[in-house]
C-alpha positions as CSV (number, residue, x, y, z in Angstrom):
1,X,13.7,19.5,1.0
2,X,14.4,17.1,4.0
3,X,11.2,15.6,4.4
4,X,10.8,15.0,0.5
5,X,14.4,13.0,0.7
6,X,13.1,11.3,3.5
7,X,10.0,10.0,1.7
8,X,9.8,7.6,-0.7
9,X,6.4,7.2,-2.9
10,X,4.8,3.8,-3.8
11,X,6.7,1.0,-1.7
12,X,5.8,-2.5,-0.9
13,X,7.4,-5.2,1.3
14,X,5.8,-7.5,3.7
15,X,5.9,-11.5,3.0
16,X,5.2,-13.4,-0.4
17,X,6.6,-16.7,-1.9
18,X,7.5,-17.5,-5.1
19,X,6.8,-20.6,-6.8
20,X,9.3,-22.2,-5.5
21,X,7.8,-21.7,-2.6
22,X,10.9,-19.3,-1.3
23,X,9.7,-15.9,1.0
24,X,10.7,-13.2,-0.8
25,X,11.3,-9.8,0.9
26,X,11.1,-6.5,-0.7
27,X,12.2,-2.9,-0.1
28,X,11.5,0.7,-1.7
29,X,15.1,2.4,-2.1
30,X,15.4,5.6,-0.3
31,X,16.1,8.9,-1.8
32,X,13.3,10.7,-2.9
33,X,10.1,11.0,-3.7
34,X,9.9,10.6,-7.7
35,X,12.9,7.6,-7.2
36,X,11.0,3.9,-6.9
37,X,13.8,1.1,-7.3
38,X,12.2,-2.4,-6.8
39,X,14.2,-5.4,-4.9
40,X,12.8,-8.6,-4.7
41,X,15.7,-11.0,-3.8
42,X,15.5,-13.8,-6.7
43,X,12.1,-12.6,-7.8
44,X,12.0,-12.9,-11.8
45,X,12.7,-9.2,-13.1
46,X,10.4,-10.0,-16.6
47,X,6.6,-9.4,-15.0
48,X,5.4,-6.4,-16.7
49,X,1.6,-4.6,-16.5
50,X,-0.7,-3.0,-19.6
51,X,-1.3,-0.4,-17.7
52,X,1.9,2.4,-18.3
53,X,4.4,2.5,-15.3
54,X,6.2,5.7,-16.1
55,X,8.8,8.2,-14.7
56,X,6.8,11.1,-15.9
57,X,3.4,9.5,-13.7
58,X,5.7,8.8,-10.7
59,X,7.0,12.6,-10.5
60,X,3.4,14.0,-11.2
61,X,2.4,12.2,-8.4
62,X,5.0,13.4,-6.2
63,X,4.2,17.0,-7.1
64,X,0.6,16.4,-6.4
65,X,1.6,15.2,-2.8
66,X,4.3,18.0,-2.1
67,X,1.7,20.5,-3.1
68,X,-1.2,18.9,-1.5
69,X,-0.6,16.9,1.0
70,X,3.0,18.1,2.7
71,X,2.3,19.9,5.8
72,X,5.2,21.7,8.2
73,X,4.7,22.5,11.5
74,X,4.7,20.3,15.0
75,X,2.9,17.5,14.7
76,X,2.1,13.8,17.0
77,X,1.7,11.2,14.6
78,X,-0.6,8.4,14.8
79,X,2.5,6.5,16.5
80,X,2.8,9.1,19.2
81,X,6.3,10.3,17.7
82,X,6.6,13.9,17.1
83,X,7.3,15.2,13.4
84,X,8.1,18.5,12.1
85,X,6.5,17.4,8.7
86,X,3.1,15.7,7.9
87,X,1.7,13.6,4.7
88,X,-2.4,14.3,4.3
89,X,-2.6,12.2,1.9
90,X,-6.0,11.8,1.8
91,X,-6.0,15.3,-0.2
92,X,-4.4,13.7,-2.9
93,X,-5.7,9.9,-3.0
94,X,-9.1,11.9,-3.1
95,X,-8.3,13.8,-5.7
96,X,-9.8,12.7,-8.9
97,X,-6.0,13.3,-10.2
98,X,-4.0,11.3,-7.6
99,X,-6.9,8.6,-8.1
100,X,-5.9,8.0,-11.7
101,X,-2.4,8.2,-10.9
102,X,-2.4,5.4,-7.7
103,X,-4.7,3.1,-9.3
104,X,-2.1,3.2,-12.8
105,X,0.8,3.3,-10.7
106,X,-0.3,0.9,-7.7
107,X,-1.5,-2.2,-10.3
108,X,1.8,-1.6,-12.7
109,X,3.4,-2.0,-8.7
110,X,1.8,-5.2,-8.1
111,X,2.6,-6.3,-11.2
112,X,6.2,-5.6,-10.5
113,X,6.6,-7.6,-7.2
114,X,4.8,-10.2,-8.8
115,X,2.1,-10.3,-6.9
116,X,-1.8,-11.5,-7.6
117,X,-4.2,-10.5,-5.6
118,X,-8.3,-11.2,-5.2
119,X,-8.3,-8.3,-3.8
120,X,-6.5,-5.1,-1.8
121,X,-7.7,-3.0,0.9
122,X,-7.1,-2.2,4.6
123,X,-7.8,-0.2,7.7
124,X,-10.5,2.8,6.9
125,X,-10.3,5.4,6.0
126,X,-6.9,6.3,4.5
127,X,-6.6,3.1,2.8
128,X,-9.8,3.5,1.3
129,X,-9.7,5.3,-1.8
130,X,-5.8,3.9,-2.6
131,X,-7.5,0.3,-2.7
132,X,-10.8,1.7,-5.0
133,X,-8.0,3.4,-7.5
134,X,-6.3,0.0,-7.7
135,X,-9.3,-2.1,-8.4
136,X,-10.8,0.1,-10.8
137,X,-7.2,0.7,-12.6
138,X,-8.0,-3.3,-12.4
139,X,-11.5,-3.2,-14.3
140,X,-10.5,-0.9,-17.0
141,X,-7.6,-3.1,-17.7
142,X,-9.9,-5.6,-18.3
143,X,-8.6,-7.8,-15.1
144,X,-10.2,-8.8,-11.7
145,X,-9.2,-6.9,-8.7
146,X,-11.3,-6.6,-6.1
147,X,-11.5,-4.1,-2.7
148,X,-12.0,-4.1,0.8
149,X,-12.0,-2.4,3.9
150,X,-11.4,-3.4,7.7
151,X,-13.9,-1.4,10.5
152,X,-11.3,-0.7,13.4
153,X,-13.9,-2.3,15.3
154,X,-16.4,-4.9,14.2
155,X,-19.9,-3.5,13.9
156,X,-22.0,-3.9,16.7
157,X,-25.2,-4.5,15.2
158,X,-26.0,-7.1,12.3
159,X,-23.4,-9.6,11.2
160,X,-20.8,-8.1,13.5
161,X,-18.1,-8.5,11.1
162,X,-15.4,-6.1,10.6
163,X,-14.0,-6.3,7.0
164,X,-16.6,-5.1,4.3
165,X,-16.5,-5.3,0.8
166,X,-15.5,-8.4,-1.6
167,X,-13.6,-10.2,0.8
168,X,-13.5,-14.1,2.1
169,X,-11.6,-16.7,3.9
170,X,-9.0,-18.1,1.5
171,X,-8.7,-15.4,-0.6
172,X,-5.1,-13.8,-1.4
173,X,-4.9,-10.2,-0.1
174,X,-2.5,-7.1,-0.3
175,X,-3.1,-4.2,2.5
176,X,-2.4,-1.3,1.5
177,X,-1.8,2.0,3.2
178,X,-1.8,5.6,2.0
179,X,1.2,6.4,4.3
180,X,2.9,4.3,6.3
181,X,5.0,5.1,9.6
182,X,5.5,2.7,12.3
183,X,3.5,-0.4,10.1
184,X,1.0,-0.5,13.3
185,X,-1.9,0.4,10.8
186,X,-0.5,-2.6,7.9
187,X,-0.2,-4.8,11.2
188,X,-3.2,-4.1,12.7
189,X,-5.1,-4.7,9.2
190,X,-3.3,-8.0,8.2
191,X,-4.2,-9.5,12.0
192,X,-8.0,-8.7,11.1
193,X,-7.4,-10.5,7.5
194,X,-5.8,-13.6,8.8
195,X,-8.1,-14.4,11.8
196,X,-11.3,-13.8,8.8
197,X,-9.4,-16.6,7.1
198,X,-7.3,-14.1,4.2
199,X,-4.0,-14.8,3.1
200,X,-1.7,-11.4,3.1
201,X,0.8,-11.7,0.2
202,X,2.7,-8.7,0.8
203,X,1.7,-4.6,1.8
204,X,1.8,-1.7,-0.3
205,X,1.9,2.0,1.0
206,X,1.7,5.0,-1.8
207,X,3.9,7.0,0.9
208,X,6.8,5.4,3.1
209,X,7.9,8.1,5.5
210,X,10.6,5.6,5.7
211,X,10.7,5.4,9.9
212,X,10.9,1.8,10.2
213,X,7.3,0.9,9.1
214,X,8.5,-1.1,6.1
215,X,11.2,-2.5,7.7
216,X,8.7,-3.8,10.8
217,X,6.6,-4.9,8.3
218,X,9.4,-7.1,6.2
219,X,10.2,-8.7,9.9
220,X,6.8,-10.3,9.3
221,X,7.2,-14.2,9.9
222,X,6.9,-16.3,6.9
223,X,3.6,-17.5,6.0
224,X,2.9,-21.4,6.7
Protein backbone atom coordinates (compact mmCIF):
# COMPACT_ATOMS: atom_id res chain seq x y z
CA UNK A 1 0.00 0.00 0.00
CA UNK A 2 1.91 3.19 -1.31
CA UNK A 3 0.25 5.75 0.44
CA UNK A 4 0.37 3.80 3.93
CA UNK A 5 4.41 3.50 3.31
CA UNK A 6 4.41 7.01 2.54
CA UNK A 7 2.70 8.08 5.83
CA UNK A 8 3.99 7.99 8.97
CA UNK A 9 1.56 8.35 12.24
CA UNK A 10 2.30 10.56 15.28
CA UNK A 11 5.54 12.82 14.33
CA UNK A 12 6.85 15.90 15.84
CA UNK A 13 9.74 18.30 14.91
CA UNK A 14 9.84 21.92 14.91
CA UNK A 15 12.29 23.95 17.46
CA UNK A 16 12.96 23.20 21.35
CA UNK A 17 16.03 23.63 23.59
CA UNK A 18 17.30 21.68 26.03
CA UNK A 19 18.65 22.79 29.19
CA UNK A 20 21.55 23.53 28.03
CA UNK A 21 20.03 25.75 26.14
CA UNK A 22 21.01 23.70 22.73
CA UNK A 23 18.03 23.60 19.69
CA UNK A 24 17.23 20.34 19.35
CA UNK A 25 15.60 19.14 16.04
CA UNK A 26 13.49 16.11 15.68
CA UNK A 27 12.26 13.79 12.94
CA UNK A 28 9.56 10.80 12.57
CA UNK A 29 11.37 7.96 10.57
CA UNK A 30 9.69 7.03 7.51
CA UNK A 31 8.31 3.65 6.66
CA UNK A 32 4.95 3.11 7.62
CA UNK A 33 2.24 3.84 9.36
CA UNK A 34 2.41 1.61 12.71
CA UNK A 35 6.60 2.40 12.63
CA UNK A 36 7.30 5.79 15.09
CA UNK A 37 11.16 5.92 15.74
CA UNK A 38 12.03 9.17 17.75
CA UNK A 39 15.40 11.28 17.07
CA UNK A 40 16.15 14.05 19.10
CA UNK A 41 19.96 14.87 18.48
CA UNK A 42 21.53 14.78 22.24
CA UNK A 43 18.04 14.86 23.75
CA UNK A 44 18.23 12.47 27.03
CA UNK A 45 16.59 9.05 25.89
CA UNK A 46 15.31 8.32 29.86
CA UNK A 47 11.87 10.64 29.78
CA UNK A 48 9.14 8.27 30.12
CA UNK A 49 5.03 8.98 30.44
CA UNK A 50 2.26 7.02 32.91
CA UNK A 51 0.20 6.89 30.44
CA UNK A 52 1.09 3.38 28.21
CA UNK A 53 3.01 4.09 24.86
CA UNK A 54 2.52 0.85 23.17
CA UNK A 55 3.07 -0.92 19.72
CA UNK A 56 -0.25 -2.60 19.98
CA UNK A 57 -2.05 1.35 20.47
CA UNK A 58 0.21 2.60 17.59
CA UNK A 59 -1.05 -0.17 15.01
CA UNK A 60 -4.75 0.11 16.24
CA UNK A 61 -4.52 3.52 15.45
CA UNK A 62 -3.18 3.03 12.07
CA UNK A 63 -6.02 0.65 11.26
CA UNK A 64 -8.52 2.96 12.46
CA UNK A 65 -7.05 5.67 9.99
CA UNK A 66 -6.60 3.20 6.95
CA UNK A 67 -10.19 2.17 7.44
CA UNK A 68 -11.53 5.49 8.23
CA UNK A 69 -9.85 8.09 7.01
CA UNK A 70 -7.81 6.80 3.73
CA UNK A 71 -9.46 7.98 0.66
CA UNK A 72 -8.23 7.15 -3.22
CA UNK A 73 -9.14 9.03 -5.94
CA UNK A 74 -7.93 12.64 -7.51
CA UNK A 75 -7.64 15.02 -5.12
CA UNK A 76 -6.16 19.13 -4.66
CA UNK A 77 -4.87 19.32 -1.33
CA UNK A 78 -5.03 22.23 0.92
CA UNK A 79 -1.41 23.11 -0.68
CA UNK A 80 -2.79 23.13 -4.15
CA UNK A 81 -0.73 19.84 -5.06
CA UNK A 82 -2.61 17.09 -6.60
CA UNK A 83 -2.75 13.59 -4.72
CA UNK A 84 -4.12 10.34 -5.65
CA UNK A 85 -4.65 9.51 -1.93
CA UNK A 86 -6.35 11.61 0.90
CA UNK A 87 -6.16 11.45 4.98
CA UNK A 88 -9.86 12.62 6.54
CA UNK A 89 -8.68 12.40 9.56
CA UNK A 90 -11.22 14.16 11.16
CA UNK A 91 -13.24 10.66 10.90
CA UNK A 92 -10.95 9.18 13.15
CA UNK A 93 -9.67 12.09 15.69
CA UNK A 94 -13.60 12.32 16.07
CA UNK A 95 -14.08 9.03 16.80
CA UNK A 96 -14.55 8.34 20.40
CA UNK A 97 -11.94 5.42 19.58
CA UNK A 98 -9.15 7.47 17.88
CA UNK A 99 -9.79 10.15 20.71
CA UNK A 100 -8.55 7.73 23.35
CA UNK A 101 -5.92 6.56 21.27
CA UNK A 102 -4.28 10.33 20.23
CA UNK A 103 -4.77 11.73 23.62
CA UNK A 104 -2.67 8.24 25.11
CA UNK A 105 -0.42 8.22 22.37
CA UNK A 106 0.09 12.11 21.76
CA UNK A 107 1.00 12.90 25.73
CA UNK A 108 3.33 9.52 26.00
CA UNK A 109 4.75 11.64 22.52
CA UNK A 110 5.40 14.70 24.37
CA UNK A 111 6.78 12.99 26.92
CA UNK A 112 9.22 11.41 24.59
CA UNK A 113 10.68 14.60 23.00
CA UNK A 114 10.84 16.01 26.22
CA UNK A 115 8.68 18.48 25.83
CA UNK A 116 6.28 20.50 28.61
CA UNK A 117 3.75 22.30 27.51
CA UNK A 118 0.91 24.86 29.18
CA UNK A 119 -0.87 23.91 26.59
CA UNK A 120 -1.38 22.49 22.77
CA UNK A 121 -3.63 23.40 20.06
CA UNK A 122 -3.67 25.05 16.64
CA UNK A 123 -5.56 26.15 13.56
CA UNK A 124 -9.42 24.98 13.72
CA UNK A 125 -10.84 22.69 12.96
CA UNK A 126 -8.60 19.65 12.34
CA UNK A 127 -6.41 20.44 15.12
CA UNK A 128 -9.19 20.65 17.36
CA UNK A 129 -10.18 17.48 18.70
CA UNK A 130 -6.24 16.06 18.47
CA UNK A 131 -5.46 18.99 21.07
CA UNK A 132 -8.81 18.11 23.42
CA UNK A 133 -7.61 14.18 23.36
CA UNK A 134 -4.16 15.43 24.58
CA UNK A 135 -5.30 17.53 27.36
CA UNK A 136 -7.83 15.38 28.69
CA UNK A 137 -5.24 12.16 28.33
CA UNK A 138 -3.49 15.12 30.49
CA UNK A 139 -6.33 15.41 33.26
CA UNK A 140 -6.84 11.80 33.76
CA UNK A 141 -3.19 11.43 34.28
CA UNK A 142 -3.59 13.59 36.98
CA UNK A 143 -1.24 16.46 35.17
CA UNK A 144 -1.94 19.94 33.70
CA UNK A 145 -2.32 20.31 29.98
CA UNK A 146 -4.30 22.76 28.69
CA UNK A 147 -5.94 23.49 24.94
CA UNK A 148 -6.44 26.03 22.45
CA UNK A 149 -7.52 26.96 19.22
CA UNK A 150 -6.45 29.73 16.59
CA UNK A 151 -9.68 31.49 14.43
CA UNK A 152 -8.15 31.71 10.85
CA UNK A 153 -9.23 35.11 11.21
CA UNK A 154 -9.68 37.15 14.38
CA UNK A 155 -13.30 37.63 15.33
CA UNK A 156 -14.79 40.63 14.26
CA UNK A 157 -16.92 41.49 16.95
CA UNK A 158 -16.03 41.55 20.75
CA UNK A 159 -12.45 41.22 21.83
CA UNK A 160 -11.25 40.64 18.36
CA UNK A 161 -8.83 38.06 19.32
CA UNK A 162 -8.12 35.11 17.39
CA UNK A 163 -6.83 32.25 19.66
CA UNK A 164 -9.55 30.89 22.09
CA UNK A 165 -9.31 28.75 24.90
CA UNK A 166 -6.66 28.63 27.92
CA UNK A 167 -4.07 30.45 26.28
CA UNK A 168 -1.66 33.68 27.24
CA UNK A 169 1.38 35.58 26.44
CA UNK A 170 4.37 33.73 27.94
CA UNK A 171 3.01 30.51 27.95
CA UNK A 172 4.95 27.42 26.35
CA UNK A 173 2.98 25.96 23.45
CA UNK A 174 3.03 22.84 21.09
CA UNK A 175 0.71 23.16 17.73
CA UNK A 176 -0.43 20.33 16.68
CA UNK A 177 -1.96 19.20 13.47
CA UNK A 178 -4.12 16.24 12.52
CA UNK A 179 -2.22 15.84 9.20
CA UNK A 180 0.40 17.65 8.07
CA UNK A 181 1.48 18.39 4.33
CA UNK A 182 3.33 21.36 3.29
CA UNK A 183 3.63 22.74 7.34
CA UNK A 184 1.59 26.06 5.94
CA UNK A 185 -1.21 25.16 8.49
CA UNK A 186 1.75 24.52 11.71
CA UNK A 187 3.25 27.88 10.23
CA UNK A 188 0.41 29.75 9.89
CA UNK A 189 -0.70 28.71 13.61
CA UNK A 190 2.71 29.29 15.36
CA UNK A 191 2.89 33.02 13.57
CA UNK A 192 -0.60 33.64 15.40
CA UNK A 193 0.96 32.18 18.82
CA UNK A 194 4.14 34.23 18.73
CA UNK A 195 2.67 37.66 17.80
CA UNK A 196 -0.14 36.84 21.03
CA UNK A 197 3.04 36.59 23.07
CA UNK A 198 3.22 32.20 23.12
CA UNK A 199 6.41 30.50 22.98
CA UNK A 200 6.15 27.37 20.33
CA UNK A 201 8.38 24.53 21.69
CA UNK A 202 8.05 22.24 18.95
CA UNK A 203 4.84 20.75 16.46
CA UNK A 204 3.22 17.63 16.60
CA UNK A 205 1.02 16.11 13.70
CA UNK A 206 -0.89 12.58 14.39
CA UNK A 207 -0.42 12.05 10.38
CA UNK A 208 2.85 13.15 8.36
CA UNK A 209 2.13 12.58 4.76
CA UNK A 210 5.80 13.03 4.84
CA UNK A 211 5.89 15.76 1.64
CA UNK A 212 8.23 18.16 3.15
CA UNK A 213 5.88 19.68 5.92
CA UNK A 214 8.04 18.36 8.71
CA UNK A 215 11.06 19.10 7.20
CA UNK A 216 9.84 22.96 6.50
CA UNK A 217 8.81 23.01 9.82
CA UNK A 218 12.38 21.71 11.42
CA UNK A 219 13.94 24.75 9.10
CA UNK A 220 12.18 26.91 11.69
CA UNK A 221 14.83 29.46 13.05
CA UNK A 222 15.93 28.97 16.58
CA UNK A 223 14.01 30.59 19.19
CA UNK A 224 15.72 33.75 20.87
Amino acid sequence: DSAVAATTVLAGGGRTRDSAGRVVRQASRAGGWPDLRWTTGDEPRDRRTDVPQSDTERQELAAILRERSLRRGDFVLASGARSDYYIDARTTTMSGRGQLLIGRLGLAALDEMGWRPDTIGSLTLGADPVAYAIAHAAAAAGRTLDAFTVRKQPKQHGSGQRIEGTFRPGMKVVVCEDTITTGGSALNAVGAVEEAGGTVIGVFAVVDREEGGSNYVDRMPPME
